[in-house]
N, C-alpha and C positions, 0 to 999 in steps of 0.2 A: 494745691497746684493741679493745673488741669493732667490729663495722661498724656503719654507721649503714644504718638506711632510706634516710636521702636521697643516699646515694652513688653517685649514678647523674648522666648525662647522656643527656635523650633530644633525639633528631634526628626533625623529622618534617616535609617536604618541607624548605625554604628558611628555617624557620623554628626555632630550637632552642630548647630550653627548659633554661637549666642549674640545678640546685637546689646552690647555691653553700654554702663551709663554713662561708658568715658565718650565711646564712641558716637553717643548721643549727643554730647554736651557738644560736641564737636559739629556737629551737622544734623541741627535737629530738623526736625519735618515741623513746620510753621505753624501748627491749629491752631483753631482758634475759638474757645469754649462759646458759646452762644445759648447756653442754658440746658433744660432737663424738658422732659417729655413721655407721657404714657400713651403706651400700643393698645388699640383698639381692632387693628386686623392686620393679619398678614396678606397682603394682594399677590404680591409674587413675590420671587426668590432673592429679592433684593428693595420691595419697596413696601413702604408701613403706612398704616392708616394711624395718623394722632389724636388724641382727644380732644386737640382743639380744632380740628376738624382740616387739617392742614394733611396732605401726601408728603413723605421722608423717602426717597432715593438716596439709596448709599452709594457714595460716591465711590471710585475708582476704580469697580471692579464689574465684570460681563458675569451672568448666571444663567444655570439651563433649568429647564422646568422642577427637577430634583432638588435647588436650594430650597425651595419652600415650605417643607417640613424640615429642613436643619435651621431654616430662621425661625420660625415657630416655637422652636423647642429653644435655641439662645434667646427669644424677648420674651419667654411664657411667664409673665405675673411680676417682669422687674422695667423698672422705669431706666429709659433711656439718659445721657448723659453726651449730649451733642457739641461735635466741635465742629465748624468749616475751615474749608482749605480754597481761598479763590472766593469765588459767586456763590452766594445765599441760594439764591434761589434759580431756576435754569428757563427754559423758555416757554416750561408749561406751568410754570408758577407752583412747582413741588419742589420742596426745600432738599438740599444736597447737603449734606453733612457726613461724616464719622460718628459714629454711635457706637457707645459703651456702654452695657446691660449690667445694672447695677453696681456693685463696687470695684468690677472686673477692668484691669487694666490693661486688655484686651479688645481690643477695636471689634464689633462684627463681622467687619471687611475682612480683619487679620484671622477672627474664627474660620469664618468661610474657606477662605485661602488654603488654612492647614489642614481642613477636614475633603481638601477636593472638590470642593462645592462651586468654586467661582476663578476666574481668570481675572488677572490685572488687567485691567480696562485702557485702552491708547492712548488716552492722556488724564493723568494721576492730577497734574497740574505743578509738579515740584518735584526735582531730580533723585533727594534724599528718602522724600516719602517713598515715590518710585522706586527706589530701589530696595528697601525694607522690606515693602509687600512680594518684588519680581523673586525675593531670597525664599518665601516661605512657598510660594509658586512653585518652585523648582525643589523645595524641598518634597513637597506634597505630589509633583509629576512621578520624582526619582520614586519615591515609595510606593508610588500606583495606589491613591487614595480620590476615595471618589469617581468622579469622571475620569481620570487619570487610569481607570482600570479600562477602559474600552480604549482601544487603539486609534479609532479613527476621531478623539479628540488629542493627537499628537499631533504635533507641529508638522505640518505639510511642506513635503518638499520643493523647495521650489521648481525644479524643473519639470513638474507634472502639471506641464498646461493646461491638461485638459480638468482634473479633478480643482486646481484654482477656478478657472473659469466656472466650474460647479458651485462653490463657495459665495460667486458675485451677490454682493447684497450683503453678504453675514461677516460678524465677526470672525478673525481666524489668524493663530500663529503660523507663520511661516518662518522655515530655516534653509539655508542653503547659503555655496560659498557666492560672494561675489567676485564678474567675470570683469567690470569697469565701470569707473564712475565720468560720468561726462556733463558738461556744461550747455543748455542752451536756452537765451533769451534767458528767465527768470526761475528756470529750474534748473535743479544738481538732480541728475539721474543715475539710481543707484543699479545697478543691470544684473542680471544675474543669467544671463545668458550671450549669444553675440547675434542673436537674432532680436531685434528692440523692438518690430512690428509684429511678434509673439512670445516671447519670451516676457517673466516677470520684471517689472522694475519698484525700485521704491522710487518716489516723487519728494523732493526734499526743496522749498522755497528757499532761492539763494540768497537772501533776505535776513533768515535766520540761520547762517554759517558758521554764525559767529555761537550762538547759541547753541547750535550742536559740539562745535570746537570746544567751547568752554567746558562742556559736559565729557569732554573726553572722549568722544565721536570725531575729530573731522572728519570730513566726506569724503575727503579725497585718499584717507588712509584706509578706508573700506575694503578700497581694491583688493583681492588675493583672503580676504576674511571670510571666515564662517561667521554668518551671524545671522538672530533670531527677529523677527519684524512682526509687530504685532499691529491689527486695524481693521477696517472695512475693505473689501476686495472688490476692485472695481475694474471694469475693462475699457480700455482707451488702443484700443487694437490688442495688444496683448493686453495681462492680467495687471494692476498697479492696486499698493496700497499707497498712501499722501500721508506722510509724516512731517507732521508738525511742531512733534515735540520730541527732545531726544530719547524718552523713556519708551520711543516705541520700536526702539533699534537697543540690542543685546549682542555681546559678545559668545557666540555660542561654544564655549571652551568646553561645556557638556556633551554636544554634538546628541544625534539622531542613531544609534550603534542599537539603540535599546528597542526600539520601535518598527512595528514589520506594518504597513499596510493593509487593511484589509478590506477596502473597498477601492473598486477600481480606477 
């Protein structure tokens, strides 16, 4: 049987976190095995050169120049074990998959994760996968592993408009409470200030309402929330990220206590 996503146990101080096989059978993450494959280069931190001459982009996770010798050392001399979640292949014709380095029932996504290497990516593509990986994430933030040890890869607050609008262009988590969510034409705006022509908002297609609600988001119970918004930062007068999919909205019951600033 192929692995599962949630075949992992993470350790993070005193506290562990096991994604148990009951809890799987219940809500498994969807792969879907698509064969085996041997590493011919590492290109970055997240993408593999095959032997059959094909580029592997691991899916669902962001990496900063630093993965690239932790992926090196997880695919060094063991053949790959590929599953997809969604789309083969993406728009530059490099195949997207989950990879499993030899008998390991361990995703490299899921290594990466726990070693501090890489960020869950805005859309995982599936709510359970999503959430599996957002656990070891948070497990690896709280222990200050990896990039998790420099301050200014902590989640940004949101009311610092001016260091968001720095961000425009990149990936980046943001936290903060929200101040009101409001309706117009074809978008649910999630506000996080009560200035909407500067302050952040999230962008939510009212379209997919329904699909946030099911996931246990509606939009409209945001209001009064702390919560954690992962995406690309873009500005439409103030700063917006566009969430598409619910995995890119968190409940942030961990909160931002641990985290000082240190760029201005």
């Amino acid at each position: 049987m192929a692995p599962h996503l949630f075949s992992c146990v993470v350790v993070a101080g005193a506290a562990a976190l096991v994604l148990t096989a009951d809890a799987a059978a219940r809500d498994p993450c969807p792969l879907t095995a698509i064969g085996t494959a041997a590493v011919v280069a590492v290109r970055d931190g997240r993408t593999l050169a095959l032997a059959d001459g094909r580029d592997l982009r691991l899916a669902a996770i962001e990496v900063t120049d630093g993965a690239r010798d932790a992926l090196k050392h997880l695919v060094a001399d063991r053949m790959l074990r590929l599953e997809k979640l969604g789309a083969e292949y993406d728009r530059y014709g490099r195949l997207v998959a989950f990879a499993f380095a030899g008998d390991s029932t361990q995703s490299l996504q899921q290594a990466l994760l726990e070693r501090g290497e890489a960020r869950v990516s805005a859309r995982v593509g599936d709510k359970s996968c999503a959430d599996a990986l957002l656990a070891i994430e948070r497990a690896a933030r709280a222990s200050r592993r990896g990039l998790w040890t420099d301050p200014n890869f902590a989640p940004l607050p949101a009311e610092n408009n001016q260091r968001l609008r720095e961000e425009r262009g990149h990936f980046a988590i943001i936290e903060g409470r929200v101040s009101s969510v409001r309706e117009s034409g074809g978008i649910i705006y999630v506000n996080f200030g009560r200035r909407w022509t500067r302050d952040f908002s999230v962008l939510i297609p009212r379209r997919l309402r329904g699909t946030f609600a099911a996931a246990g988001l509606e939009p409209k119970q945001l209001a009064g929330q702390r919560v954690r918004v992962r995406g690309w930062v873009e500005e439409r007068r103030g700063p917006i990220i566009e969430a598409d999919a619910p995995e890119q909205i968190e409940l942030a019951s961990d909160g931002m206590k641990q985290w000082q600033e240190v760029r201005p």
